[in-house]
C-alpha positions as CSV (number, residue, x, y, z in Angstrom):
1,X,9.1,3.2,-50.0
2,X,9.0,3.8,-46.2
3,X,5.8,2.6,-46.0
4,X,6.7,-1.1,-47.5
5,X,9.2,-1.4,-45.3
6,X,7.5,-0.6,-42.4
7,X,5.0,-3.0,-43.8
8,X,7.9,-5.8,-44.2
9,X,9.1,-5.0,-40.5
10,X,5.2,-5.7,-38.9
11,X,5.4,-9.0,-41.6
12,X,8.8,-10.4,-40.6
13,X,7.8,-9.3,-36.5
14,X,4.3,-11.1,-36.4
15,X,5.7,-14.8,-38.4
16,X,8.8,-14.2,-35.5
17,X,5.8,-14.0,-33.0
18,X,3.9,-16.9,-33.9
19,X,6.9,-18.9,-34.5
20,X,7.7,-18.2,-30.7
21,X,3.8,-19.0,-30.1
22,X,3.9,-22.7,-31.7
23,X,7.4,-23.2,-30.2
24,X,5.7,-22.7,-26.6
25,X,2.8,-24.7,-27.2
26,X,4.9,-27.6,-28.3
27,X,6.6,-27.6,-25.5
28,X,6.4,-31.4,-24.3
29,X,7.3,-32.3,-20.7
30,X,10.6,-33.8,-21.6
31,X,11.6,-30.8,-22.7
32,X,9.9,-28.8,-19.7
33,X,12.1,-31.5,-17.4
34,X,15.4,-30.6,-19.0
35,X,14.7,-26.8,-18.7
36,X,14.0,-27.0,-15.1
37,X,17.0,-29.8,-14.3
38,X,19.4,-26.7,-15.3
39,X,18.7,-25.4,-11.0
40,X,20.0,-27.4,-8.3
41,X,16.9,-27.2,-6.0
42,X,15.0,-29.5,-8.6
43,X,14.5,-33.0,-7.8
44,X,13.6,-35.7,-10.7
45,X,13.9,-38.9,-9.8
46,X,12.1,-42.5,-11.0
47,X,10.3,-43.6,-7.6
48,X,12.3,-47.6,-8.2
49,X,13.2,-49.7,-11.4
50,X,10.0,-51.5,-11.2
51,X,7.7,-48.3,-10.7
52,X,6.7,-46.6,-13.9
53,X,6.3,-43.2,-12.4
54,X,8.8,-40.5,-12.1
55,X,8.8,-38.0,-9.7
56,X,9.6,-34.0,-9.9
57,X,9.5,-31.1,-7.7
58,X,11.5,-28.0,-6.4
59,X,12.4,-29.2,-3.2
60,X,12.7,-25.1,-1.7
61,X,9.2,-24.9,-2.4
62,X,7.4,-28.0,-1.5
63,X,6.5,-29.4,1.9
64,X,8.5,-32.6,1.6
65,X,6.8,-34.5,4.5
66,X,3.5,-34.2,2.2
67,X,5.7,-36.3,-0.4
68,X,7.1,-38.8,2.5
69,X,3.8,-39.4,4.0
70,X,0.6,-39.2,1.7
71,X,2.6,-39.8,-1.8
72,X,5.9,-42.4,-1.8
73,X,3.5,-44.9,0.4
74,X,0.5,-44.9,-2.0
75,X,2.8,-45.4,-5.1
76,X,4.6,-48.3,-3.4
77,X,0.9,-49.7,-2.4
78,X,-0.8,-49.2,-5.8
79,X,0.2,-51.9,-8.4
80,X,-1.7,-50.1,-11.4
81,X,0.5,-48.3,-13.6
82,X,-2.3,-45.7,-14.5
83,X,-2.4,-42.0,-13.7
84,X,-6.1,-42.1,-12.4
85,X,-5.8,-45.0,-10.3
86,X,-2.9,-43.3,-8.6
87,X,-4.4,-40.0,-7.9
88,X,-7.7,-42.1,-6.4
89,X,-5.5,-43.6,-4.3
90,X,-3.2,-40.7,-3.1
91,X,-5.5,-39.4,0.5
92,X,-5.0,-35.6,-0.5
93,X,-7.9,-33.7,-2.1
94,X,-6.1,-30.7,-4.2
95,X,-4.9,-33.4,-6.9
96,X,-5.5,-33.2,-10.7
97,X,-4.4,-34.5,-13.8
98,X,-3.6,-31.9,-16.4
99,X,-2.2,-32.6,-19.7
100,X,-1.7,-29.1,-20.9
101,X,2.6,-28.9,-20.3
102,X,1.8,-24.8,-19.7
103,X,-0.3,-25.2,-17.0
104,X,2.2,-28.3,-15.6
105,X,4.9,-25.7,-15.5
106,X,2.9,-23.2,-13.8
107,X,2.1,-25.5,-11.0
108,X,5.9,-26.7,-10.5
109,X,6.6,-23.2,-10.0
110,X,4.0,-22.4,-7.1
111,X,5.1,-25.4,-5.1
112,X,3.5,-29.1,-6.4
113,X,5.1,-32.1,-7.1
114,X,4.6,-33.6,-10.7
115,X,4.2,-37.4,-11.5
116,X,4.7,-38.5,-15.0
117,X,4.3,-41.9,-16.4
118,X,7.3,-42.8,-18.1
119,X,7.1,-41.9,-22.4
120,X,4.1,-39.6,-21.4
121,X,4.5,-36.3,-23.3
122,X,1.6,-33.9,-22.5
123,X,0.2,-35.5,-19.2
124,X,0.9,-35.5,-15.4
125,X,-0.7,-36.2,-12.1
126,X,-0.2,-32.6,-10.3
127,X,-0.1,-32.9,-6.0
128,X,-0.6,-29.6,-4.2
129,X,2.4,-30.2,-1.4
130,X,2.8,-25.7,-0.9
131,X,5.5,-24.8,1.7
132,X,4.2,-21.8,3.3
133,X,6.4,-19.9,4.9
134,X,5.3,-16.8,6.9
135,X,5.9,-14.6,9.9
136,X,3.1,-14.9,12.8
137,X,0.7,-12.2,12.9
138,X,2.3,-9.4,15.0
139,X,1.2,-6.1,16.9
140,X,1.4,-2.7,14.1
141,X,4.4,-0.7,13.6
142,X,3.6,2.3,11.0
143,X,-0.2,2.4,12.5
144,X,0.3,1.4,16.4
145,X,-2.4,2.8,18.6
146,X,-2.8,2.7,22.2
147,X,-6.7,1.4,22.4
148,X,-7.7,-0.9,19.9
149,X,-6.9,-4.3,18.4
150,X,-3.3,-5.6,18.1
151,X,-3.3,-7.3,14.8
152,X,-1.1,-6.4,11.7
153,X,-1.0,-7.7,8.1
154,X,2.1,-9.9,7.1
155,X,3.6,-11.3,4.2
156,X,1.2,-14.4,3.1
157,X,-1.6,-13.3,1.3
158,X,-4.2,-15.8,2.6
159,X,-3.2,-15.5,6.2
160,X,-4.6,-11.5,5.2
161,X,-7.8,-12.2,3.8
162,X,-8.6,-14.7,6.7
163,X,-7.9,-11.6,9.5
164,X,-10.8,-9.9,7.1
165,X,-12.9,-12.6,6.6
166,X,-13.0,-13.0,10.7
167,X,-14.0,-9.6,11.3
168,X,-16.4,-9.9,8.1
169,X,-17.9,-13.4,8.5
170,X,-20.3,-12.7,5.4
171,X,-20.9,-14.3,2.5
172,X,-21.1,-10.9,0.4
173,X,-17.7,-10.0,1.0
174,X,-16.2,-11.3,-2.6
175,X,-12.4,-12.0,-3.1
176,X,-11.2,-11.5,-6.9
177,X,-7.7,-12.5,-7.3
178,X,-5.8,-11.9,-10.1
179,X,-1.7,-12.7,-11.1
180,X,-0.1,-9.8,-12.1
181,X,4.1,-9.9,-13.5
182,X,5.5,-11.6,-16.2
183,X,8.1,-13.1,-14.2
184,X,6.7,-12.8,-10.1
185,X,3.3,-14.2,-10.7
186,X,2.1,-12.1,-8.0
187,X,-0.9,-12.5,-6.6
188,X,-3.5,-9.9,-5.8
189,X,-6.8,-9.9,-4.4
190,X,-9.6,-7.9,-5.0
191,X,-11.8,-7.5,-1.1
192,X,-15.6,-6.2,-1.7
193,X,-18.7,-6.7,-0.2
194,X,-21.3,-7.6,-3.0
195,X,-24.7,-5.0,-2.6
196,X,-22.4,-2.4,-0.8
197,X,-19.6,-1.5,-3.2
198,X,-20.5,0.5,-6.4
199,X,-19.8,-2.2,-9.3
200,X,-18.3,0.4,-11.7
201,X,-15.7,0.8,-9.0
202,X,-15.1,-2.8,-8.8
203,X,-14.9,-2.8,-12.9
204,X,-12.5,0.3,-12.8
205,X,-9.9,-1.7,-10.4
206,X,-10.0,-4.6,-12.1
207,X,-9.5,-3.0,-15.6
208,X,-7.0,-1.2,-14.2
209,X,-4.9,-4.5,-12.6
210,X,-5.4,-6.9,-15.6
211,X,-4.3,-4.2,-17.8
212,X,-1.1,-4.0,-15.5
213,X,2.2,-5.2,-18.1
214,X,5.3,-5.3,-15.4
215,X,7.8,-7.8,-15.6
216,X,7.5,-7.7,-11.5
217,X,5.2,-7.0,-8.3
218,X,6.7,-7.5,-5.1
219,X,4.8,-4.8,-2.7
220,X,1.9,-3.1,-3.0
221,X,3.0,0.4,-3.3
222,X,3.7,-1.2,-6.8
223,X,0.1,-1.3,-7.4
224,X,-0.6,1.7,-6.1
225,X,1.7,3.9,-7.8
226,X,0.6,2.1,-11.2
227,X,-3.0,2.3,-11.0
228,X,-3.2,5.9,-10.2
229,X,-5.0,8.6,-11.6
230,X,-2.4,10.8,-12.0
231,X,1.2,9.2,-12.3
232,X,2.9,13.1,-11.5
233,X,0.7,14.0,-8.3
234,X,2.9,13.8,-5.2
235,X,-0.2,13.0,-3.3
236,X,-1.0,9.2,-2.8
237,X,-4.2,7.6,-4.4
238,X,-4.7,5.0,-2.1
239,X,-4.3,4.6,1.3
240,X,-1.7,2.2,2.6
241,X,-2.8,0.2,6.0
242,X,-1.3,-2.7,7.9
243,X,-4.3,-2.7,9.9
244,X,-7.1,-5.4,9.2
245,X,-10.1,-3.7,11.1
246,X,-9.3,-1.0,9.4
247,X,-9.8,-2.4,6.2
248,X,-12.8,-4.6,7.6
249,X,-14.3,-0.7,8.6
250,X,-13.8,1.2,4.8
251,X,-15.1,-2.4,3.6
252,X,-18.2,-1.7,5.2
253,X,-18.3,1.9,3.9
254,X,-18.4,0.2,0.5
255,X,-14.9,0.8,-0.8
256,X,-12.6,-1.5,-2.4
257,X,-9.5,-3.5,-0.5
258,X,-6.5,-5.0,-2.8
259,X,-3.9,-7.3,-1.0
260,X,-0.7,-8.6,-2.9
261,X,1.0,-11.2,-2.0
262,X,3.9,-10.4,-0.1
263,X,3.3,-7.4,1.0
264,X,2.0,-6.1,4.5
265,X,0.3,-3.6,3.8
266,X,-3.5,-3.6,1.9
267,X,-4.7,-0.5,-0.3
268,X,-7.7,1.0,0.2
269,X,-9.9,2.9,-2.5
270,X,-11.4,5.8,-3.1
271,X,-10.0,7.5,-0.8
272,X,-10.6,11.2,-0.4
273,X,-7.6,14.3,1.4
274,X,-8.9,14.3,4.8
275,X,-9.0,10.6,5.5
276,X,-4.9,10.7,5.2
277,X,-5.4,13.0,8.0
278,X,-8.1,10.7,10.2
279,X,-6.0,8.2,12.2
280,X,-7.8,4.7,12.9
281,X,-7.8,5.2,16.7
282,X,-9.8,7.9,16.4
283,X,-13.2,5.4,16.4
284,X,-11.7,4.7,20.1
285,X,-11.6,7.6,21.7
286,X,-14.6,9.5,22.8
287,X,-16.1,11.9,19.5
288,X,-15.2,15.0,21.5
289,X,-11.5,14.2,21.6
290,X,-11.4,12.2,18.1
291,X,-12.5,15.9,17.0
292,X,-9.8,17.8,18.4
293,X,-7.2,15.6,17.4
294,X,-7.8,15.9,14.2
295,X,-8.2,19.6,14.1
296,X,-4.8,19.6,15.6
297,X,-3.4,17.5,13.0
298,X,-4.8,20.2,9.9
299,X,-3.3,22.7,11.9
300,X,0.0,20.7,12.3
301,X,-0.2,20.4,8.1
302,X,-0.6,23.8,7.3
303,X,2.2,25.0,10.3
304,X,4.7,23.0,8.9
305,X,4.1,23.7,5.2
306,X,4.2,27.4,5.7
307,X,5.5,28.1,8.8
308,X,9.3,28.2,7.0
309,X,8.2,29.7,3.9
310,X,6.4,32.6,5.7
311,X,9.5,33.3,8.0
312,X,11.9,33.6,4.2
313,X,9.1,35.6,2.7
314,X,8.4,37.9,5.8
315,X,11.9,39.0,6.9
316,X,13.3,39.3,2.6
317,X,9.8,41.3,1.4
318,X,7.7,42.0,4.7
319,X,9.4,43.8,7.3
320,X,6.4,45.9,8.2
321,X,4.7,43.0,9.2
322,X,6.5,42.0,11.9
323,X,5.6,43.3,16.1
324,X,7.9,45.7,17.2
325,X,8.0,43.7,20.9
326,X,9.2,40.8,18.1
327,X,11.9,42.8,16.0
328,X,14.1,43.0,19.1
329,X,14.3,39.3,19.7
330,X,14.6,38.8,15.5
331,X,17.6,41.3,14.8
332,X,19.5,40.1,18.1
333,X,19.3,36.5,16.6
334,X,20.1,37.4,12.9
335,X,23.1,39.8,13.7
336,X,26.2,38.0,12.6
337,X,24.4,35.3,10.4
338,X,26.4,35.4,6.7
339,X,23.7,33.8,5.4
340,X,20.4,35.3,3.9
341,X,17.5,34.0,5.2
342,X,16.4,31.5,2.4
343,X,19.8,29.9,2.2
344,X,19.8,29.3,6.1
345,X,16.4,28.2,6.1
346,X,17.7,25.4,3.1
347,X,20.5,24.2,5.4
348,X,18.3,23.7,8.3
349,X,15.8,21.9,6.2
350,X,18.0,19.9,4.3
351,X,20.0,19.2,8.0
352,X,16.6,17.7,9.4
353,X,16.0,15.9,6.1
354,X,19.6,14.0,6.6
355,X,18.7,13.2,10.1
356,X,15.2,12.0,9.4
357,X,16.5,9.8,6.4
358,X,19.0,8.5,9.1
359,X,17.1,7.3,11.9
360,X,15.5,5.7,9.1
361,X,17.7,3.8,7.3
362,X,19.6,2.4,10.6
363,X,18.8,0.0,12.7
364,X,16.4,0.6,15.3
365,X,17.9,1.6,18.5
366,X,20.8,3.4,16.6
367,X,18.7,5.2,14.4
368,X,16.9,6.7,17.7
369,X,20.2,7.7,19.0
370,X,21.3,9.2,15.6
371,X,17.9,11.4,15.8
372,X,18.2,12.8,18.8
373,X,21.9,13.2,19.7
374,X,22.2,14.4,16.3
375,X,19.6,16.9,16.3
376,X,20.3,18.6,19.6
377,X,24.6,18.6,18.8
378,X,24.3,20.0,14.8
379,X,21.3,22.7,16.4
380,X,23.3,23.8,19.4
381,X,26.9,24.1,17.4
382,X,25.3,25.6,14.5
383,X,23.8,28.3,16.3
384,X,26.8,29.0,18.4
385,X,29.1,29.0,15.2
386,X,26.7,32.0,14.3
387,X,25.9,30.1,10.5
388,X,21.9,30.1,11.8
389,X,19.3,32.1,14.1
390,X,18.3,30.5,16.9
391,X,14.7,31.6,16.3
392,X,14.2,29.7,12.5
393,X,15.8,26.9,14.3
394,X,12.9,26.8,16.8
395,X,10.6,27.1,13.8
396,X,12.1,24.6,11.5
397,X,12.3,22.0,14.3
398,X,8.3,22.7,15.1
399,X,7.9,22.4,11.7
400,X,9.3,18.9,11.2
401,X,7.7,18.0,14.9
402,X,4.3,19.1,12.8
403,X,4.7,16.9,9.7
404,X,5.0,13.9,11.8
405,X,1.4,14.1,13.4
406,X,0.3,12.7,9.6
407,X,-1.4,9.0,10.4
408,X,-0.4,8.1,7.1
409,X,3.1,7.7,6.6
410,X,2.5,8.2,2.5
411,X,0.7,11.8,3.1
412,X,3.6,12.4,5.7
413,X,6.3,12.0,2.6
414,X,4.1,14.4,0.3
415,X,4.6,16.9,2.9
416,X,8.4,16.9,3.4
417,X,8.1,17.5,-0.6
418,X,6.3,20.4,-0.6
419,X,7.5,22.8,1.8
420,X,10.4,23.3,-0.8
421,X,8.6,24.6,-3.5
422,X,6.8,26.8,-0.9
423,X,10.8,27.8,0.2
424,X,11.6,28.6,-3.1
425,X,8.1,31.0,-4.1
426,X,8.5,32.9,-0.7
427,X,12.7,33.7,-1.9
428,X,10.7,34.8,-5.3
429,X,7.9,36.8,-4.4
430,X,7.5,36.6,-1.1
431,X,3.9,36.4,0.8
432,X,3.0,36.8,-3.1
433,X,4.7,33.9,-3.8
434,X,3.6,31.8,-1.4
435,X,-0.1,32.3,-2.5
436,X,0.6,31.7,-5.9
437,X,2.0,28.1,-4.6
438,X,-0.9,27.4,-2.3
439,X,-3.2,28.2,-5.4
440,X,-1.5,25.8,-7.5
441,X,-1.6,23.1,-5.4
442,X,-5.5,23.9,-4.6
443,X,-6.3,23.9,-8.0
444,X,-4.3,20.5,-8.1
445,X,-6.0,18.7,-6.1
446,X,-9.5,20.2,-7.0
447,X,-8.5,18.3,-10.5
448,X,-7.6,14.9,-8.9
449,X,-9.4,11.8,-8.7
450,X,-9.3,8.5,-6.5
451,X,-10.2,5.8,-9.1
452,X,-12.5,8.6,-11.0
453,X,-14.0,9.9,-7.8
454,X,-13.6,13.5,-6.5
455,X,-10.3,13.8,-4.4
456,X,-11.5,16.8,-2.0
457,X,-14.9,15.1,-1.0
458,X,-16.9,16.3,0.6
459,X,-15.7,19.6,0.9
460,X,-15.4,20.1,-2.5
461,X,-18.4,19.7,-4.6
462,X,-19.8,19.7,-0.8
463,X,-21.7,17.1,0.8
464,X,-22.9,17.9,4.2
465,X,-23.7,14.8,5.2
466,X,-20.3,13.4,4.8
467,X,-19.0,16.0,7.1
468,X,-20.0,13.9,10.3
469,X,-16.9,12.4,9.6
470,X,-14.1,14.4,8.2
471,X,-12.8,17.2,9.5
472,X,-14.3,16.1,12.7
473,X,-16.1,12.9,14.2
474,X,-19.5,13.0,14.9
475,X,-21.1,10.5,17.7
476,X,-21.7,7.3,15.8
477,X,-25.3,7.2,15.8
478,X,-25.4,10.3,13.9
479,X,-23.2,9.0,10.9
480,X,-26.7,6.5,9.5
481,X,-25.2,6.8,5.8
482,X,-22.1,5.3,3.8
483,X,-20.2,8.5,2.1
484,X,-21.7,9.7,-0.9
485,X,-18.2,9.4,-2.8
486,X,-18.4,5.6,-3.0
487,X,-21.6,5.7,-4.6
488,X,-22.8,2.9,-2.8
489,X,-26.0,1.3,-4.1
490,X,-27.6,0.9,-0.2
491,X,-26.1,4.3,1.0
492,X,-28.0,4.1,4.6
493,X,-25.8,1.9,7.2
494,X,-28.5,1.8,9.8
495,X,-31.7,3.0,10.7
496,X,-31.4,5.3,14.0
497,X,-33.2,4.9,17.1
498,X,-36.1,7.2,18.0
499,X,-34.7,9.4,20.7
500,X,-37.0,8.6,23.7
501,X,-37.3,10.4,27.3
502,X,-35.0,8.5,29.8
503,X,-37.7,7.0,32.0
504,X,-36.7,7.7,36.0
505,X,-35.3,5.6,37.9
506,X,-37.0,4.4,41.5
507,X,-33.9,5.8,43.1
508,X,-34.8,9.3,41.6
C-alpha cells in the first residue's frame, strides 16, 4: 500500500511540475510587462501617440544617455513601424530581436531596454544600454607587497579578466563563463591557457560549477567552499588572490583561474600545502632571501601551533623536561596563579582571539588602536592581578605574532583553529597527546585532494623536481619545468641556456 502511494505522490508531483513548465513557456510579454510594473525602478512607456513602439527598461540598471542619444532620435527618425527596420536603423551594434519572452526577461534583468510593437506577444527588439558601475582598480590590501606591481582585482568581472588578458596577451588563454544561482545569475569565469592546462582539470571544474544548485553566489569563497573536495577539512582548496600577476603566473604553470562577478578576489586551482605558505613577493626578492623567508614562515607555523600546547603538556605531565637554569624563572611566575595551566592558557588564547576579531570588525584606525592598547592593558593587568604567568603570556603573544606571517589569509584562519584541538590533547595526554593530534592531521591531509590532485605535492608522493620551488626558491633558470601536479600536457617552460665561460673583459 505504501508503495502506491508513494507512486501517486511522484504522479500528482511530476503533472504539478509540468503544469508549472507550460505555465512558464506561455508566458507572453504582456504578462512579463505586468510582472515587472509591480517595482518602481521600471519604466514602460509608449515613445508618442503616433509611434507604435513602446518602450521598457529598469531605469537603476540601464545607462539612460544610451536611450536619449542612440535610441529616442532613431525611433522619431524612422517612419516604418517594423522591428527590423528599427534595429537597422538604431547606430549600436549589441542589438537583437528575440522572440522567445524567457530570454526577453533575462535581458531586462542584466540591464537592456526592450522595444515591443504594440499587440506583439512573443517578440521584441532587445538594446544592450548596461550601467556598469565599478570601483577603479586600486593598490592590494590582503596581499600588499613592497616590490612588485600595484594592481588589485575589484568588483566587475570584465574589468578582471582584462588585468589578465594584459599580462597574457595570447590567444590560448580561453575564458569559459558560466551563470550560476537561481536568483543572482552570477557570473563566473573559467581562465586557462589552451595546450598548458590539463583538460581533465578544466572538465573537473566545470562539472563541478554547472552542477552548482544555490539559490545565490555573491563572492567567491562561495565557490570555493562548494566545489571542494572535502566539505569538513578546515584547510582551504583553493587559493584566494586579489592579485592579477599572480594569477597571470599559476596561469602559466597550467592551472585553472575562476573569477565571479562581484567579487575581488580570483581562485586558483590545484593548489598544493606549501604554496599557502609562498607569498607572491617572493619572485622579487633575490632566491637567497625568498628562501629564508619562507623557511621562517614553516617555522612560524609549527611555533605557533605547538608552542602553547607543549607549554600545557610539559608543565601538567613533563616536569623532568624542563632546564633546571629554566625552573627558577617558571615557579617564580606560576606561584600564586589559581589557575591550572590549560585553563590559563584558554583565557589567554581566547583573550587574543577577542582582540584579533576586534581590530577586525572596526573600522580601520580604531581597530588598530583597539589591537594594541588593548593587548598591552588586558596583558599587563592580567599578570599583575596574578590570574596568568608572565612567561605563557610571552609565549601566547609569539604565538599569535607567528600565525600572522601566513601570506594567505585563508591558511592563516585554519591555523587559529587548530591550536585548540592541540590545547585540548596536550590537557589529555600530554606530549602523548599532542602527537596523537599531529598524526591525525598528517594523515588528514596525506588523504586530501585539490580538484583530485595530491594535496602534499611534492613532498608527498615526492617529486624532486618540484622542490625548486617549494619549501625554498631556486634561481629561475633552474625551475625549466611546470609542476608535475598539474599534469600539464607541455611540462617543460623553457629550454635553459648552455652555461658558457664568461669571456674576459679588455679591462681584465
Amino acid at each position: 500500500m505504501g508503495f502506491f502511494k508513494s507512486k501517486l505522490k511522484r504522479f500528482n508531483r511530476d503533472n504539478k511540475q509540468k503544469k508549472n513548465e507550460n505555465s512558464e513557456h506561455e508566458l507572453r510579454i504582456d504578462e512579463l510587462l505586468h510582472r515587472c510594473k509591480e517595482s518602481t525602478d521600471f519604466v514602460s512607456y509608449r515613445y508618442s501617440e503616433s509611434s507604435p513602439f513602446y518602450i521598457h527598461y529598469y531605469q537603476t540598471i540601464v545607462e539612460i544617455n544610451i536611450l536619449h542619444q542612440y535610441v529616442l532620435p532613431y525611433i522619431n527618425e524612422n517612419e516604418s513601424n517594423t522591428l527590423f527596420d528599427l534595429q537597422q536603423a538604431i547606430p549600436i551594434d549589441n542589438t537583437e530581436i528575440i522572440d522567445n519572452v524567457h530570454e526577453i526577461r533575462d535581458k531586462l534583468l542584466t540591464g537592456c531596454i526592450v522595444i515591443e510593437v504594440k499587440g506583439s506577444i512573443q517578440e521584441a527588439l532587445v538594446i544592450s544600454a548596461v550601467s556598469l558601475e565599478k570601483r577603479p582598480v586600486s593598490m592590494p590590501e590582503v596581499e600588499y607587497s613592497v616590490v612588485g606591481p600595484k594592481e588589485a582585482f575589484v568588483e566587475s568581472i570584465d574589468a578582471n579578466i582584462n588585468l589578465v588578458r594584459k599580462r597574457l596577451p595570447i590567444p590560448d588563454l580561453i575564458v569559459e563563463e558560466v551563470k550560476i544561482g537561481s536568483l543572482t545569475k552570477t557570473r563566473v569565469a573559467v581562465l586557462y591557457i589552451k595546450g598548458v592546462t590539463d583538460k581533465e582539470n578544466v572538465n573537473t571544474i566545470l562539472q563541478r560549477l554547472k552542477e552548482i544548485h544555490f539559490d545565490q553566489i555573491v563572492d567567491s569563497s562561495f565557490i570555493n567552499q562548494i566545489i571542494s573536495d572535502n566539505h569538513n577539512s578546515p584547510f582551504p582548496h583553493l587559493i584566494d588572490t586579489e592579485r592579477p600577476d599572480r594569477v597571470a603566473s599559476v596561469l602559466s604553470e597550467g592551472k585553472i583561474t575562476i573569477i565571479v562577478d562581484g567579487s575581488p578576489h580570483a581562485l586558483t586551482g590545484p593548489t598544493t600545502l606549501v604554496e599557502f605558505f609562498s607569498a607572491f613577493e617572493d619572485y622579487f626578492l633575490s632566491w637567497h632571501i625568498a628562501s629564508i623567508f619562507r623557511l621562517v614562515r614553516l617555522f612560524a607555523v609549527f611555533f605557533s601551533v605547538l608552542s602553547t600546547s607543549l607549554y600545557v603538556a610539559v608543565l601538567t605531565y613533563h616536569y623532568e623536561m624542563i632546564p633546571e637554569n629554566l625552573l627558577n624563572p617558571l615557579i617564580a611566575s606560576r606561584s600564586g596563579i589559581p589557575f591550572p595551566p590549560i585553563l590559563e592558557a584558554i583565557i589567554l588564547e581566547l583573550t587574543i582571539e577577542l582582540l584579533r576579531e576586534a581590530g577586525a570588525r572596526l573600522p580601520t584606525k580604531i581597530g588598530q588602536t583597539i589591537g594594541i592598547v588593548g593587548g598591552i592593558v588586558i596583558g599587563t593587568a592580567a599578570v599583575q592581578a596574578g590570574l596568568t604567568s608572565n612567561v605563557l603570556l610571552i609565549i601566547v603573544a609569539l604565538a599569535a605574532l607567528a600565525s600572522f606571517t601566513t601570506p594567505v589569509y585563508q591558511m592563516g584562519n585554519t591555523i587559529r583553529l587548530i591550536r585548540f584541538p592541540f590545547l585540548i590533547f596536550a590537557q589529555l595526554w600530554g606530549l602523548l597527546g599532542v602527537t596523537f593530534c599531529f598524526s591525525y592531521i598528517l594523515c588528514h591531509l596525506l588523504k586530501m585532494t585539490s580538484l583530485g590532485r595530491p594535496y602534499l605535492a611534492p613532498v608527498y608522493p615526492l617529486r624532486l623536481d618540484d622542490l625548486r620551488d617549494s619549501l625554498f626558491r631556486l634561481p629561475f633558470f633552474m625551475q625549466t619545468k611546470r609542476p608535475m601536479q598539474v599534469r600539464s600536457p607541455v611540462r617543460t617552460r623553457f629550454q635553459p641556456k648552455k652555461h658558457e665561460k664568461p669571456k674576459r673583459d679588455i679591462e681584465d
